[in-house]
PLY file of the C-alpha trace (Angstrom):
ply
format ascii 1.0
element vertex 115
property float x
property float y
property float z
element edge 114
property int vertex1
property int vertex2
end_header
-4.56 27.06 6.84
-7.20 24.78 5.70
-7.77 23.92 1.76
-9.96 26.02 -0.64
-13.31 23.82 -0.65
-14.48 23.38 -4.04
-17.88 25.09 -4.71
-20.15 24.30 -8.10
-19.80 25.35 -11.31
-19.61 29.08 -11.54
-18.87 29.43 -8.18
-15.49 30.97 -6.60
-14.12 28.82 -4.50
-12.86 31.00 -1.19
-10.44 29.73 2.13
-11.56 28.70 5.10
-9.69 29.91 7.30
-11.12 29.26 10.84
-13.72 27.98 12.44
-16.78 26.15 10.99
-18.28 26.08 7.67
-21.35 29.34 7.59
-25.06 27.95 7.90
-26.74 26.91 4.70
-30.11 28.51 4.50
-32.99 27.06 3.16
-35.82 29.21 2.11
-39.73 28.19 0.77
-40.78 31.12 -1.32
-44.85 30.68 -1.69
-46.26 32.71 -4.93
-49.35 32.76 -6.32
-48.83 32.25 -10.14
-47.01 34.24 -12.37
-48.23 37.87 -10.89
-46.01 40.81 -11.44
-45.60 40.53 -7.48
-44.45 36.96 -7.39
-42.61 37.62 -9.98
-41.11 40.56 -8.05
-40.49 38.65 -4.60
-39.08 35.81 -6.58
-36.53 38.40 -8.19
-36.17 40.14 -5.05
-34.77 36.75 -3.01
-32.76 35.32 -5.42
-31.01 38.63 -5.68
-30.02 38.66 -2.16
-29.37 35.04 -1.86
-26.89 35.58 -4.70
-25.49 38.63 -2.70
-25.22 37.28 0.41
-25.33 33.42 0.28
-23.60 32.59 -2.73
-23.29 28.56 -2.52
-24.76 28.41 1.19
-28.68 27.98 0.12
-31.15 26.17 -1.61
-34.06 27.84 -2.72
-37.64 26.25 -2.92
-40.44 28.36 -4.80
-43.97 27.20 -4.56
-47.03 28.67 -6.07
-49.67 27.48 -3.78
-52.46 27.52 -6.98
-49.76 24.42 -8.36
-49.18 23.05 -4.68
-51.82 23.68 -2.28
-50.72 21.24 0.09
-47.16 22.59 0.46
-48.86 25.63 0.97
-51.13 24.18 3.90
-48.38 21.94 5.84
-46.65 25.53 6.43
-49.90 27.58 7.56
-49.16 29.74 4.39
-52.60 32.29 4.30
-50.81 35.28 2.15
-48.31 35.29 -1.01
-45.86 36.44 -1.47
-44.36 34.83 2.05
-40.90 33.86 2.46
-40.35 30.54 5.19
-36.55 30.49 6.53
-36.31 26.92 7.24
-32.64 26.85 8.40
-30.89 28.33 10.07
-33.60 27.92 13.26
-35.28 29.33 14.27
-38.54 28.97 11.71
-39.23 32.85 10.46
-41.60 34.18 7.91
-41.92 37.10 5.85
-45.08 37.58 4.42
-46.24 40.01 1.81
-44.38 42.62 -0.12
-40.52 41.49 -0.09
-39.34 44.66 -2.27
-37.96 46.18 1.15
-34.25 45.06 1.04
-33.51 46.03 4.41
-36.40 44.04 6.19
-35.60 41.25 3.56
-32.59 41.31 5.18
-33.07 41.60 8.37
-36.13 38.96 8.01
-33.19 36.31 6.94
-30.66 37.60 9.91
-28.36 38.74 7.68
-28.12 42.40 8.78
-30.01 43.75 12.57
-33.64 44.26 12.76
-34.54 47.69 11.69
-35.27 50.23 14.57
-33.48 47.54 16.72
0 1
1 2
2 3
3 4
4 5
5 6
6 7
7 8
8 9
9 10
10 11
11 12
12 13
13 14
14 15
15 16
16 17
17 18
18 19
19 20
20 21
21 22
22 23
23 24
24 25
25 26
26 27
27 28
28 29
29 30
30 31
31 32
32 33
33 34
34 35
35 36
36 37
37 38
38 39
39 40
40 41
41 42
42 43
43 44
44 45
45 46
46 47
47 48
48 49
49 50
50 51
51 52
52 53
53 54
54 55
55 56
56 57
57 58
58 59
59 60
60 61
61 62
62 63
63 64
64 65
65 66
66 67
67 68
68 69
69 70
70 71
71 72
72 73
73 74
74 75
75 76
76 77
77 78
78 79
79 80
80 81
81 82
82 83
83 84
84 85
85 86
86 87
87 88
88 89
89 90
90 91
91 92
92 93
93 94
94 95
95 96
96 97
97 98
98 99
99 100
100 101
101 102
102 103
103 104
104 105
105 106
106 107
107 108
108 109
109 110
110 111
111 112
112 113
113 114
């Protein structure tokens, strides 16, 4: 049995038991200033990142009114929109990210709904 890794501050370290470490996710959240839905999406993802990535993810949010050239590197035309980065392939989510199921699902961490 392999050694508990040591995780951050705050963070429970659990046992690796077999096989390799889980993917680290990174995720580009683009808002558009302090709206009540920005605010809401970036709630929304950091909730299930917390939930279901604790320690495995690194979370970028951009408002494109601050960073407009983030915003058009990515091909980012609506906020809120959520890029998955890593693990490949590339997915978005665009617009209202209040669904937890297709938030999850969007990220591949539960099966497409209706699939």
């Amino acid at each position: 049995m392999k050694e508990p890794r040591i995780g951050s501050p705050g963070e429970l370290a659990e046992p690796q038991l077999s096989g390799p470490d889980p993917p680290k996710y990174i995720l580009r959240l683009y808002v558009t200033g302090k709206t009540p839905n920005s605010l809401r999406a970036v709630a929304k993802v950091r909730e299930i990142c917390e939930e279901h990535l604790l320690g495995r993810y690194h979370l970028q949010v951009i408002d494109i009114y601050q960073q407009p050239a983030l915003a058009e590197g990515d091909h980012i035309m609506v906020a809120p929109t959520l890029v998955r980065r890593a693990p490949g392939p590339l997915r978005r989510l665009i617009g209202n990210l209040a669904d937890r199921e297709r938030l999850l699902a969007g990220l591949g961490l539960r099966p497409a709904i209706g699939g």
